[in-house]
PDB file as gemmi writes it, atoms N, CA and C in Angstrom:
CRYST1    1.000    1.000    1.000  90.00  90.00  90.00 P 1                      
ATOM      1  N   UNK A   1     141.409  31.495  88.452  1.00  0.00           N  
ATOM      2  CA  UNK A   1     140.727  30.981  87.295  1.00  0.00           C  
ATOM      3  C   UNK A   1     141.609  31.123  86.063  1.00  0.00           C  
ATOM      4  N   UNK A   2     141.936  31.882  86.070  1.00  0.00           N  
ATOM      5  CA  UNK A   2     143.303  32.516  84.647  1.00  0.00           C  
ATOM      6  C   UNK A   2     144.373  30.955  84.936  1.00  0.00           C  
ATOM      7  N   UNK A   3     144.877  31.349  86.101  1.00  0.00           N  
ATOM      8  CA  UNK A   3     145.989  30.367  86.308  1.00  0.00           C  
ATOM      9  C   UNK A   3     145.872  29.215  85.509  1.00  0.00           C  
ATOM     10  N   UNK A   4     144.444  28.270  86.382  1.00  0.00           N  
ATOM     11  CA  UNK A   4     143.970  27.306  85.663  1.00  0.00           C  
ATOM     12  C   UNK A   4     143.738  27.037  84.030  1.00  0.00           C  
ATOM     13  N   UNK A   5     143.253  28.030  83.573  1.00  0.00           N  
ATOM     14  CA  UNK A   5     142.659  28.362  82.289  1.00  0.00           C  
ATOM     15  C   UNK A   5     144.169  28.224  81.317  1.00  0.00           C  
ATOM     16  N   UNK A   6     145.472  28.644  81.644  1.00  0.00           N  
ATOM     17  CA  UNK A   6     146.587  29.346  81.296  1.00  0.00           C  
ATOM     18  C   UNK A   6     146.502  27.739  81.219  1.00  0.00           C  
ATOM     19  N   UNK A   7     146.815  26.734  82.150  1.00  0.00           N  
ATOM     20  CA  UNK A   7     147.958  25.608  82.617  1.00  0.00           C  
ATOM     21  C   UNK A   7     146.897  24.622  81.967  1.00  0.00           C  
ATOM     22  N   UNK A   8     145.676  24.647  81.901  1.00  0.00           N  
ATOM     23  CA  UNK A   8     144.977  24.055  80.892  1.00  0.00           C  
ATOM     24  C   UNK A   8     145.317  23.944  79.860  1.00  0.00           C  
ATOM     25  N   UNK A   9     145.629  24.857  79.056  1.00  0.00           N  
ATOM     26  CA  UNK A   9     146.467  24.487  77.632  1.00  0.00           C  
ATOM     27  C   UNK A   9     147.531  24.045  77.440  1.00  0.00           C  
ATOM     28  N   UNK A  10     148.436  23.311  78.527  1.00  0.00           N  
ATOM     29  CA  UNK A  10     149.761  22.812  78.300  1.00  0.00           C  
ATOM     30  C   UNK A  10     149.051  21.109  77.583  1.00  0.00           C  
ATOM     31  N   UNK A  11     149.891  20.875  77.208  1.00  0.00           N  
ATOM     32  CA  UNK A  11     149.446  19.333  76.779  1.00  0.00           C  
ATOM     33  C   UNK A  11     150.394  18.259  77.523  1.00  0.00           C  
ATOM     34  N   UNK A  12     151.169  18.693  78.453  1.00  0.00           N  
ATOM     35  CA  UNK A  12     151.625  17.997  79.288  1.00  0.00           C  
ATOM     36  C   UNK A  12     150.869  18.041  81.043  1.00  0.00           C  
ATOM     37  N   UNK A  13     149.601  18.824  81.051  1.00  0.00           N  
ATOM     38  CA  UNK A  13     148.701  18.979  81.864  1.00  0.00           C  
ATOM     39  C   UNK A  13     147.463  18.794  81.910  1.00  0.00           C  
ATOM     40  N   UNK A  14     147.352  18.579  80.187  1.00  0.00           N  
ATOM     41  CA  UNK A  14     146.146  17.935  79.606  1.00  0.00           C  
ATOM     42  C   UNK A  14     145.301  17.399  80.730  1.00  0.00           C  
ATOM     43  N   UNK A  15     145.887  15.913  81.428  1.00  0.00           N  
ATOM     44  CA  UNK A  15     144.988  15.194  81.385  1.00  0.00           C  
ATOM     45  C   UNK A  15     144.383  15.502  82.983  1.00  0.00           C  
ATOM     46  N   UNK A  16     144.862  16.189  84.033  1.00  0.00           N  
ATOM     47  CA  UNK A  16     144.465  17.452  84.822  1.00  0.00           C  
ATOM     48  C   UNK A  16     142.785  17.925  84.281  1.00  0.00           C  
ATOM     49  N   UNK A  17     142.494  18.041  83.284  1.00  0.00           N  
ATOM     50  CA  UNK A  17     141.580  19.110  83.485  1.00  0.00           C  
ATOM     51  C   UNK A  17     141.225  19.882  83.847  1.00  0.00           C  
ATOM     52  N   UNK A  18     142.392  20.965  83.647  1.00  0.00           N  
ATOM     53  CA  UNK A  18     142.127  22.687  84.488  1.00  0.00           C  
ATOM     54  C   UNK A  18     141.510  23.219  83.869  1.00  0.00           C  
ATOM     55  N   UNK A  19     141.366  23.094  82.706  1.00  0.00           N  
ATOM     56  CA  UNK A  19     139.951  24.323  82.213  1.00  0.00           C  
ATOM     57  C   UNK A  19     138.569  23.782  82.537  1.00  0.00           C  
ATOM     58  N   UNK A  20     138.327  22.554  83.067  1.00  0.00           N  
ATOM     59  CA  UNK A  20     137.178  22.367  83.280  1.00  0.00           C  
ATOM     60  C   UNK A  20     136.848  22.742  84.573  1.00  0.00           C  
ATOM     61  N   UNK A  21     138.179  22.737  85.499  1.00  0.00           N  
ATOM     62  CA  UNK A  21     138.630  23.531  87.003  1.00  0.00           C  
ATOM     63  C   UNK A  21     137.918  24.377  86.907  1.00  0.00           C  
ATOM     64  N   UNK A  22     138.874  25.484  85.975  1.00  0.00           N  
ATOM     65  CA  UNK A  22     138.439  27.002  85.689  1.00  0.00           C  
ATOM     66  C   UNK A  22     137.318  27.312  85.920  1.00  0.00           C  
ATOM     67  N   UNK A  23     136.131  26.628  84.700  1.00  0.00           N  
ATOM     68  CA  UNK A  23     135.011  26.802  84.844  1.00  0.00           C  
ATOM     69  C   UNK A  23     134.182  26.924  86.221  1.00  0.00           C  
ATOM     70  N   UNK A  24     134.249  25.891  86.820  1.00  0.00           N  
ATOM     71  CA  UNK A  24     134.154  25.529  88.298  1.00  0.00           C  
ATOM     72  C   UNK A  24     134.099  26.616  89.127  1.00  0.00           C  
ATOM     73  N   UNK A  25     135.445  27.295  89.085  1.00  0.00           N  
ATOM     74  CA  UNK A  25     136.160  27.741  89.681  1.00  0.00           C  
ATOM     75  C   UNK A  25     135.197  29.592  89.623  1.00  0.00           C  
ATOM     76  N   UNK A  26     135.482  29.544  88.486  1.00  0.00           N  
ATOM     77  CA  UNK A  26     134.566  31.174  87.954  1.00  0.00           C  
ATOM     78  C   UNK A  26     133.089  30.936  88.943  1.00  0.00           C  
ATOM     79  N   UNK A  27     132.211  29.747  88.272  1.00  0.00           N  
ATOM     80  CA  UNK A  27     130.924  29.207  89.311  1.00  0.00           C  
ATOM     81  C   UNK A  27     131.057  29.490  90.520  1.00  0.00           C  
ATOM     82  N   UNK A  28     132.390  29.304  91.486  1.00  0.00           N  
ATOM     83  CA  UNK A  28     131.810  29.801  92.682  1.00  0.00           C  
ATOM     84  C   UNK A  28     132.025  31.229  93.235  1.00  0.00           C  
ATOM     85  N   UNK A  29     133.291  31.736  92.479  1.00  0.00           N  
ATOM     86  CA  UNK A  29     133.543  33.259  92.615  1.00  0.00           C  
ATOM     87  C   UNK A  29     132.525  34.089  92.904  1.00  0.00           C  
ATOM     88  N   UNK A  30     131.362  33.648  91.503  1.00  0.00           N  
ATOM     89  CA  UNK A  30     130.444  34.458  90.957  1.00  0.00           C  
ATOM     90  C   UNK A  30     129.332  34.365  91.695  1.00  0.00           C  
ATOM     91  N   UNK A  31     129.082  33.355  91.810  1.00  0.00           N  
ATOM     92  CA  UNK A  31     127.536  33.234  92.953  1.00  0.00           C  
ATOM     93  C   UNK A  31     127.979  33.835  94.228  1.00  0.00           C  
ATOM     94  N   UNK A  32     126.510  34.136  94.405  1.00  0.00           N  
ATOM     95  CA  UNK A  32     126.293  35.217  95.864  1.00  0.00           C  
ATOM     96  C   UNK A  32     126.552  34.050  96.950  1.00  0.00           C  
ATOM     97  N   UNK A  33     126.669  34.232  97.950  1.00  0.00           N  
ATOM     98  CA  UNK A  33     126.948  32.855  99.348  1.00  0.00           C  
ATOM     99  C   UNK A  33     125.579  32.660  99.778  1.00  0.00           C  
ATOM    100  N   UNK A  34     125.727  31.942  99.839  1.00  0.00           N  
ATOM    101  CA  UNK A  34     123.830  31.300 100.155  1.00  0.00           C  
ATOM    102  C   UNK A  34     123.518  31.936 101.786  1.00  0.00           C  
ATOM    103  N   UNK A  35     122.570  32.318 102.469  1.00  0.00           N  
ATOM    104  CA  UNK A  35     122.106  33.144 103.391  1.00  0.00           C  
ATOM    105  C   UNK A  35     121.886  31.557 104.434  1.00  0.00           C  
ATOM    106  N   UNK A  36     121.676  30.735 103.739  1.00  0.00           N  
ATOM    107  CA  UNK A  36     121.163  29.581 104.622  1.00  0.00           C  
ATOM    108  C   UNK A  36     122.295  28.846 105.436  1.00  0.00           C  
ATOM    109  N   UNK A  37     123.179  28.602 104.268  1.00  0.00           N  
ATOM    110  CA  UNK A  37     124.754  27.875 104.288  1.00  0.00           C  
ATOM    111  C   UNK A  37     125.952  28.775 105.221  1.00  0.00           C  
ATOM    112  N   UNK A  38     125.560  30.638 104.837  1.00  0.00           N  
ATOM    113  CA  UNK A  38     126.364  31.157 105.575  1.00  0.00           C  
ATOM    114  C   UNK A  38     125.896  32.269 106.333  1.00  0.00           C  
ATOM    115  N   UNK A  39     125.836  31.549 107.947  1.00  0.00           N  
ATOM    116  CA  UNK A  39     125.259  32.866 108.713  1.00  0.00           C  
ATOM    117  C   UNK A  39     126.748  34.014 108.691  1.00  0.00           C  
ATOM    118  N   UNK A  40     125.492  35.406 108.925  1.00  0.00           N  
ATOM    119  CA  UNK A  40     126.613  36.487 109.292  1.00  0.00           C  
ATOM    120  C   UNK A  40     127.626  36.817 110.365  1.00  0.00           C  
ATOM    121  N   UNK A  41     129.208  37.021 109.605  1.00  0.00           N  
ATOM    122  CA  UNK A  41     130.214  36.919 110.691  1.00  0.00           C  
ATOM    123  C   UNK A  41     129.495  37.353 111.908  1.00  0.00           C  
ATOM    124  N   UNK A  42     128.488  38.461 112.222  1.00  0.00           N  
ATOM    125  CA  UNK A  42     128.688  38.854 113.276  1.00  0.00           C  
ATOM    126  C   UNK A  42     127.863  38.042 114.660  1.00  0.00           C  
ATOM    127  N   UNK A  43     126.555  37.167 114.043  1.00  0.00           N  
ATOM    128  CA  UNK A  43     126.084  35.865 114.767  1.00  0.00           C  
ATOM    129  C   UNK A  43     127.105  34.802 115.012  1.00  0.00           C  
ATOM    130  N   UNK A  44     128.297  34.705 114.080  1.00  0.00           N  
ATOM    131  CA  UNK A  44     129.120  33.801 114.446  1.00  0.00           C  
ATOM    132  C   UNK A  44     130.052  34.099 115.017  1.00  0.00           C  
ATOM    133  N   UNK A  45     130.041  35.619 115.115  1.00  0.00           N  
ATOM    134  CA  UNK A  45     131.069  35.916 116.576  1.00  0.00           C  
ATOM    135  C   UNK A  45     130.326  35.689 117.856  1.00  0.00           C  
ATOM    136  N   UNK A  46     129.238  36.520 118.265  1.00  0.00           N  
ATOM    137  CA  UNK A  46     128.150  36.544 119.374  1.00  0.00           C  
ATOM    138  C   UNK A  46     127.989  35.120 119.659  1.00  0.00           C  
ATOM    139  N   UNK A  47     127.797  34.069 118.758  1.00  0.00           N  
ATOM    140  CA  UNK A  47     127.410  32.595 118.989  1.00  0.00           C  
ATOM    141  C   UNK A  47     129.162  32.242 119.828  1.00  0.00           C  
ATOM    142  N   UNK A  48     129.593  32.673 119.449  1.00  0.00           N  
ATOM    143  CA  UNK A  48     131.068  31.487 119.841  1.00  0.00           C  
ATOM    144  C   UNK A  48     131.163  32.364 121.029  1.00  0.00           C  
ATOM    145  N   UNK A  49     131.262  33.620 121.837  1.00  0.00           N  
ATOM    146  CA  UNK A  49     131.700  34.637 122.904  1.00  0.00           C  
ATOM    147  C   UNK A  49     130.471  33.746 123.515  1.00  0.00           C  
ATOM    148  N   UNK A  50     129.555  33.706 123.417  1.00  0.00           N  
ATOM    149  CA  UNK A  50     128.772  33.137 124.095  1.00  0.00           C  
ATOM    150  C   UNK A  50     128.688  31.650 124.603  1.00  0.00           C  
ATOM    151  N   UNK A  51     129.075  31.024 124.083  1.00  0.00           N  
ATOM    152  CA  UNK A  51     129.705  29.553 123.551  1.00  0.00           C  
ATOM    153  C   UNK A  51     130.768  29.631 125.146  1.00  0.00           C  
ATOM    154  N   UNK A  52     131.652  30.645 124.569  1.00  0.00           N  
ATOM    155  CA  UNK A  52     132.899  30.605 125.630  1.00  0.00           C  
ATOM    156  C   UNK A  52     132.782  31.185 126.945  1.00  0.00           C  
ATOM    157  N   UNK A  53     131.876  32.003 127.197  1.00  0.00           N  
ATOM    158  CA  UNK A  53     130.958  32.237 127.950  1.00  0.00           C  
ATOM    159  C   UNK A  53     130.788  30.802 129.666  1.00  0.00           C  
ATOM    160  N   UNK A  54     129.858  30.363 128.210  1.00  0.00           N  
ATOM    161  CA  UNK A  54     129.439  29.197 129.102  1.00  0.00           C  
ATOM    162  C   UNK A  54     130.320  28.173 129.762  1.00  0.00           C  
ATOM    163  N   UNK A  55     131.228  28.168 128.916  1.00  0.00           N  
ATOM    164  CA  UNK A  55     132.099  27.378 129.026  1.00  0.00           C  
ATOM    165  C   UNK A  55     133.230  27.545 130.288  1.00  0.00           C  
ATOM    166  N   UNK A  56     133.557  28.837 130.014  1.00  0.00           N  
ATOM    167  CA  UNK A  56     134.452  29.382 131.485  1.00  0.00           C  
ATOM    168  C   UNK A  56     133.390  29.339 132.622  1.00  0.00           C  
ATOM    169  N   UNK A  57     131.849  29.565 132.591  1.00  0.00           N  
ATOM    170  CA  UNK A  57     131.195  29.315 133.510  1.00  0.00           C  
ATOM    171  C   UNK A  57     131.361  28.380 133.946  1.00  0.00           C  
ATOM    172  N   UNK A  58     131.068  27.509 133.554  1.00  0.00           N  
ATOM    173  CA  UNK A  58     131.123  25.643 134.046  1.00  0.00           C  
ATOM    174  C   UNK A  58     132.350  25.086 134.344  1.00  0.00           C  
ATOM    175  N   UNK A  59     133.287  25.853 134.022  1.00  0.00           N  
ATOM    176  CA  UNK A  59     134.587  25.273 134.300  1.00  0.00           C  
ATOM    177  C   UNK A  59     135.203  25.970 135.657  1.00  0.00           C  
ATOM    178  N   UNK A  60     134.824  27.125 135.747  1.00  0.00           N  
ATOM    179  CA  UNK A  60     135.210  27.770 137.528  1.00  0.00           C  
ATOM    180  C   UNK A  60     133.643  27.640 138.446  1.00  0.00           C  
ATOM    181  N   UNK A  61     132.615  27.404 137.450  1.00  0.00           N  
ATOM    182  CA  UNK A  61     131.175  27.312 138.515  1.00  0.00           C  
ATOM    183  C   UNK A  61     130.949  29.047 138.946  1.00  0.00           C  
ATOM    184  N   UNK A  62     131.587  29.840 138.557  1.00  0.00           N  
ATOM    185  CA  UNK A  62     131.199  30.986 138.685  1.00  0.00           C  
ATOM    186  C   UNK A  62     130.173  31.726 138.194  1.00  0.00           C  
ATOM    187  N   UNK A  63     129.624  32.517 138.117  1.00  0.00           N  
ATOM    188  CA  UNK A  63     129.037  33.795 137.123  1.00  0.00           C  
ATOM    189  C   UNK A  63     129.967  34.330 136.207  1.00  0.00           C  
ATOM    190  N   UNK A  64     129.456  35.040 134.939  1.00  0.00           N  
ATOM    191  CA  UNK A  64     129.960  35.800 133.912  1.00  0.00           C  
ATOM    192  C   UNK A  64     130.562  36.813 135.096  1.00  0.00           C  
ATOM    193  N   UNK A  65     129.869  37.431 135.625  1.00  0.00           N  
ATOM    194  CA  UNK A  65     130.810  39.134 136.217  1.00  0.00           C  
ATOM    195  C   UNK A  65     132.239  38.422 137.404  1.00  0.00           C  
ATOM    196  N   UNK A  66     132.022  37.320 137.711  1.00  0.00           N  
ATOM    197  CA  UNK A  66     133.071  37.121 138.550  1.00  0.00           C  
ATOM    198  C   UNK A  66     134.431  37.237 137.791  1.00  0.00           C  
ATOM    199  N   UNK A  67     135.589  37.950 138.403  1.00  0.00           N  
ATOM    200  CA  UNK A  67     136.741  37.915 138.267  1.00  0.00           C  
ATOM    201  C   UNK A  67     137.772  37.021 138.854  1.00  0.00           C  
ATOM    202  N   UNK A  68     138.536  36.482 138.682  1.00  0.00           N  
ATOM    203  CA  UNK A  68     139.651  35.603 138.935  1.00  0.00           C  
ATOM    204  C   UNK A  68     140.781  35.993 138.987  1.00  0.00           C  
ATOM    205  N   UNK A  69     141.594  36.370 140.192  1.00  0.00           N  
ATOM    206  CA  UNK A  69     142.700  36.805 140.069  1.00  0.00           C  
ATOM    207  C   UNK A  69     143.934  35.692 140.360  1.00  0.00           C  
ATOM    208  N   UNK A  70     144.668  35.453 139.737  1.00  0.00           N  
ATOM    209  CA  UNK A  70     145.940  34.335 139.861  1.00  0.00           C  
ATOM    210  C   UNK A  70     146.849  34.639 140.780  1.00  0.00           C  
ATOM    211  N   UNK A  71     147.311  34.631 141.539  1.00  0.00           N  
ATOM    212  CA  UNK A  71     148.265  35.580 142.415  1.00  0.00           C  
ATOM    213  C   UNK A  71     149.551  34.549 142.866  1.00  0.00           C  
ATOM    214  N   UNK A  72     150.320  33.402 142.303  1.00  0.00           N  
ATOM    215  CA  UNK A  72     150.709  32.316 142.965  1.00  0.00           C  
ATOM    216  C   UNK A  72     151.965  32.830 141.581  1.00  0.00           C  
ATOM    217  N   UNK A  73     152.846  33.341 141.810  1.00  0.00           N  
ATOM    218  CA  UNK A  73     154.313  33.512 140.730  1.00  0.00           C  
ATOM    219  C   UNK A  73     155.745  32.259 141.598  1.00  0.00           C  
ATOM    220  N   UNK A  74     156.519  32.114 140.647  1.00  0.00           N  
ATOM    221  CA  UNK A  74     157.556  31.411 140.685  1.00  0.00           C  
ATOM    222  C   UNK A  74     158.769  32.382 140.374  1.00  0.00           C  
ATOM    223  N   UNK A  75     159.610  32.286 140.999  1.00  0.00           N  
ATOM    224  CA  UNK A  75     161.088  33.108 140.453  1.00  0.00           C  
ATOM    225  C   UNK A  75     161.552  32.044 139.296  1.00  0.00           C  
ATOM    226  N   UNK A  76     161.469  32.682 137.989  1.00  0.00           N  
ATOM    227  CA  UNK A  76     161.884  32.101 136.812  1.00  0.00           C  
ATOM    228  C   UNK A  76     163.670  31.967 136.641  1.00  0.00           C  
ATOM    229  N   UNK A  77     164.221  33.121 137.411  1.00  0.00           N  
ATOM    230  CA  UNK A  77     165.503  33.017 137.615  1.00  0.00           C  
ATOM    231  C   UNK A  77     166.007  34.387 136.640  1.00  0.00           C  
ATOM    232  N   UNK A  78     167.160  34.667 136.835  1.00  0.00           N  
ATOM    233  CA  UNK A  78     167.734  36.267 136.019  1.00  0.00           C  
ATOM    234  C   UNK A  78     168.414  35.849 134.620  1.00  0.00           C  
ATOM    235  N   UNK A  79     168.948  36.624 134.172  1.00  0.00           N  
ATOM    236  CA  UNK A  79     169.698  36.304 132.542  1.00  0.00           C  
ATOM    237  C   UNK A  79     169.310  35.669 131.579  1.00  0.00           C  
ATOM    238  N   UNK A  80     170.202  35.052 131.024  1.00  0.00           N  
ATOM    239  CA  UNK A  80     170.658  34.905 129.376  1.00  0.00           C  
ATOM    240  C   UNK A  80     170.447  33.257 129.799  1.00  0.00           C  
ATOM    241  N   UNK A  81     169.875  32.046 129.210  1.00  0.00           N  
ATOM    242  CA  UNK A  81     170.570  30.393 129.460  1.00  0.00           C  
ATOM    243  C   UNK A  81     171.740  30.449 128.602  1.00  0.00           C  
ATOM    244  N   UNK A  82     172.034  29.211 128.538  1.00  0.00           N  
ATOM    245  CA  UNK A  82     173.619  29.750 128.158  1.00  0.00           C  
ATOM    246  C   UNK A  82     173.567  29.536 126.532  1.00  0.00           C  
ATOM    247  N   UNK A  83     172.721  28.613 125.428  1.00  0.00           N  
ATOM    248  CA  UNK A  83     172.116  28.930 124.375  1.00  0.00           C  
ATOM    249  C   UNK A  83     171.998  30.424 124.180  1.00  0.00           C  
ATOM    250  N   UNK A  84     171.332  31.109 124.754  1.00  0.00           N  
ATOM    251  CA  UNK A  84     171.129  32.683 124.703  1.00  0.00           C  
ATOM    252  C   UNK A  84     172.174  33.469 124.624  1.00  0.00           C  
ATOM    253  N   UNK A  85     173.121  33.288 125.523  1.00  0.00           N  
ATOM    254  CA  UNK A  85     174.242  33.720 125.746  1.00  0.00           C  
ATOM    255  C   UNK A  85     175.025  33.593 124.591  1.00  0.00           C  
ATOM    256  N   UNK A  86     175.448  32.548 124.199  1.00  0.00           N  
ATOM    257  CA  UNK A  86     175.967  31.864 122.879  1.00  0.00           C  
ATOM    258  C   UNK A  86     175.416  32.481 121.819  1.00  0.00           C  
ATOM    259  N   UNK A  87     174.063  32.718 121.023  1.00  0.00           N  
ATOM    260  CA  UNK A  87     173.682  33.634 120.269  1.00  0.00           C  
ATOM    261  C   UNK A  87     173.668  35.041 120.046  1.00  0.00           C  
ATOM    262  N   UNK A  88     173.732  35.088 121.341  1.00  0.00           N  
ATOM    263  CA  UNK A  88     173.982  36.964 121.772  1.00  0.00           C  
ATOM    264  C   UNK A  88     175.292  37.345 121.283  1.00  0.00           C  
ATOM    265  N   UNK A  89     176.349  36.640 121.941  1.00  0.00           N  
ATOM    266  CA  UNK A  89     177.887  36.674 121.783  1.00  0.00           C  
ATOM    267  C   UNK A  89     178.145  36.657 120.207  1.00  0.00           C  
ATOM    268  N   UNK A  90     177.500  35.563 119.634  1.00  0.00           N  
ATOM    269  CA  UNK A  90     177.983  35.245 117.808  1.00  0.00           C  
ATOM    270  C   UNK A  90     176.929  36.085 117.242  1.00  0.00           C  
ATOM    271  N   UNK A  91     176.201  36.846 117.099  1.00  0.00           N  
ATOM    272  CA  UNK A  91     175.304  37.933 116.342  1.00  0.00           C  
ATOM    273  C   UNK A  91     176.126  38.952 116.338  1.00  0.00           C  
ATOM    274  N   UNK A  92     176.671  39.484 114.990  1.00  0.00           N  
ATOM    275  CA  UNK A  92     176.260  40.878 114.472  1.00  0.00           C  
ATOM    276  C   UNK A  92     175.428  41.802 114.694  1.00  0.00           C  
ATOM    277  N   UNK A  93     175.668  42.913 115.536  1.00  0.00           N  
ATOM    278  CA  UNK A  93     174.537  44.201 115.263  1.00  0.00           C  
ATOM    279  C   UNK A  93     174.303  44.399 113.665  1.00  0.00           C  
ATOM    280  N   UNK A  94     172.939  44.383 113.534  1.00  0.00           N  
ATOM    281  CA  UNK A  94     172.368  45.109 112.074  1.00  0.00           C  
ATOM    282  C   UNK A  94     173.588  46.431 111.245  1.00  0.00           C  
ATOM    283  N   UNK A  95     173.862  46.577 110.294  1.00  0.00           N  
ATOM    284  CA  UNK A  95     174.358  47.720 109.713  1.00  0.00           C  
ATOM    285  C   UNK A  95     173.740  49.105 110.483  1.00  0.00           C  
ATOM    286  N   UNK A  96     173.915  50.057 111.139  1.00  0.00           N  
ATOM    287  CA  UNK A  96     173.438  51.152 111.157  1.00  0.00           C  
ATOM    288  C   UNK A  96     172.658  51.296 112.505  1.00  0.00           C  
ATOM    289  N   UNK A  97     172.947  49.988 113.093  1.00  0.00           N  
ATOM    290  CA  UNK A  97     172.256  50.172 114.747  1.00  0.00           C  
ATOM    291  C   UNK A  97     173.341  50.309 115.974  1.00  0.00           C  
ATOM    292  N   UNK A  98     174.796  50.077 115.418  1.00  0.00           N  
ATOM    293  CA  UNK A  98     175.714  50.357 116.667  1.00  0.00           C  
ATOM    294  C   UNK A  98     176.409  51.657 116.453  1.00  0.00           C  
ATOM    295  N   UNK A  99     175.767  52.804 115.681  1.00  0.00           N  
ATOM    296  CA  UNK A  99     177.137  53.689 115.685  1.00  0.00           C  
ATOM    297  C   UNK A  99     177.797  53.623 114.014  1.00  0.00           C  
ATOM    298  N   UNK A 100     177.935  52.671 113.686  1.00  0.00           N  
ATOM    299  CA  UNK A 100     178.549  52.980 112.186  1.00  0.00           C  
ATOM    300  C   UNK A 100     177.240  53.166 111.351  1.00  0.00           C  
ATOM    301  N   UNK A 101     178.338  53.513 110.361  1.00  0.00           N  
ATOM    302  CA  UNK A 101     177.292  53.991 109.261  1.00  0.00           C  
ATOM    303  C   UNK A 101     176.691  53.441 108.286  1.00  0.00           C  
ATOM    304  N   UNK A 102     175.462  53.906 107.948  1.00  0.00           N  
ATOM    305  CA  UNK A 102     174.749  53.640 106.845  1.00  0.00           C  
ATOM    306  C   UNK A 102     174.967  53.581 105.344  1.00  0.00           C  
ATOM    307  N   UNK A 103     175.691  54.345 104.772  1.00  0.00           N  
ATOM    308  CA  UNK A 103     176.193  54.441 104.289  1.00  0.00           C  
ATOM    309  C   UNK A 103     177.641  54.212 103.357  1.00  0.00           C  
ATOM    310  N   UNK A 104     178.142  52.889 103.669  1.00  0.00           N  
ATOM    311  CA  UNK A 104     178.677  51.935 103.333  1.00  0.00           C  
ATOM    312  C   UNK A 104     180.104  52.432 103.352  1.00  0.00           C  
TER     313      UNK A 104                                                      
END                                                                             
């Protein structure tokens, strides 16, 4: 609100209308949040877990207590790609992480 209020008085921002912003702006700071408009975070956590709930239900056809275990891996392969390699090689250790000193 300051900001606005501040950049309002330029006369090269004039035609902006930030102090009428401002005003605005103070208006919603100040009012309480309407009870109707905003349910409490904690119904709108419970609503959405529940939400997702259903949703993983219907999508494996399972029950909530069922577990799913994945068990199907790929050998991704060992090392560095050679990008990696290349960055590894041209990096600098940090000041003070190989052994020299801190202290300049």
């Amino acid at each position: 609100m300051r900001t606005a209020w501040t950049l309002g008085a330029r006369k090269d921002l004039e035609h902006l209308r930030l102090r009428a912003w401002a005003h605005m702006l103070g208006f919603w700071a100040t009012s309480p949040p309407s009870p109707v408009a905003t349910p409490p975070p904690g119904a709108l956590r419970d609503a959405r877990a529940e939400w997702r709930r259903a949703q993983a239900a219907e999508a494996t056809e399972n029950g909530p207590d069922t577990t799913l275990v994945l068990a199907h891996w790929v050998y991704a392969g060992t090392g560095l790609t050679d990008a990696e390699a290349w960055l590894a090689e041209t990096l600098e250790p940090a000041l003070g992480t190989e052994g020299e000193s801190t202290h300049g």
